[in-house]
C-alpha angles and dihedrals in degrees: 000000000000110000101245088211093056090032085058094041089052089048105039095027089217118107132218100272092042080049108044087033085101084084093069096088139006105269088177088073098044092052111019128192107310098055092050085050086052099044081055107034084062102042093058093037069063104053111043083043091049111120086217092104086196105054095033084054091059084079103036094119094041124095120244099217093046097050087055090060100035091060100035084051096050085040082052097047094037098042098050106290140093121329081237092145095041083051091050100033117010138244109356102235091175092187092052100048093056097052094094085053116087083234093182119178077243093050088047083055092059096045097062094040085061087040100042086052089043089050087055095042084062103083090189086060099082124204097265094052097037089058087048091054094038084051093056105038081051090058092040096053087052097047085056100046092053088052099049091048088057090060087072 
């Protein structure tokens, strides 16, 4: 049985603490809504235009505009605000929310390739933040993608 904590380090290359070092302060207050709108609102303008059918397709029955909010409100609630996605939809459970995703380590790869590149189309997200928040969403996609794998 492969550890999930090593298995995510070797992958991401970030550790725990690099990862979970976005609680050290309330990122919610530096940056505020809009920018979390933005971070998202380009991430996902990324993804359903990406010219990787398969990963695009990974997204094919969801819709656009929900999955913007869906993921700015978790950033905001994970990240210091407001709990706005646990009012609207409930606890998180990231791992769970993602079973019915073919969240694939290559898929996770995707992902950040689209995130790291919408992190650094957000002028108000400054390097070191934006390292802090990369670090995290690295460690995130991996975490998924181990979790996902053990459903199998």
């Amino acid at each position: 049985m492969t550890n999930m904590d090593d298995w995510i380090r070797q992958k991401s290359g970030v550790s725990n603490d690099a990862a979970f070092a976005i609680d050290s302060e309330n990122l919610f207050a530096s940056l505020g809504v809009d920018v979390f709108k933005k971070l998202s609102r380009s991430f996902y303008d990324r993804v359903y235009a990406d010219e990787v059918v398969w990963f695009r397709n990974i997204f094919k029955n969801k819709d656009k505009e929900e999955a913007i909010q869906n993921q700015y409100e978790f950033f905001i609630q994970r990240m210091g605000g407001p709990a706005l996605y646990s009012e609207r939809k409930g606890h998180p459970a990231l791992a769970a929310r993602h079973m019915n995703f073919n969240m694939t380590e290559k898929a996770a790869e995707r992902w950040l390739f689209h995130m790291r590149a919408a992190l650094e189309s957000v002028p108000e997200i400054d390097e070191p933040l934006r390292k802090k928040m990369y670090d995290y969403f690295a460690h995130t996609a991996y975490f998924l993608s181990f979790r996902v794998s053990q459903k199998n």
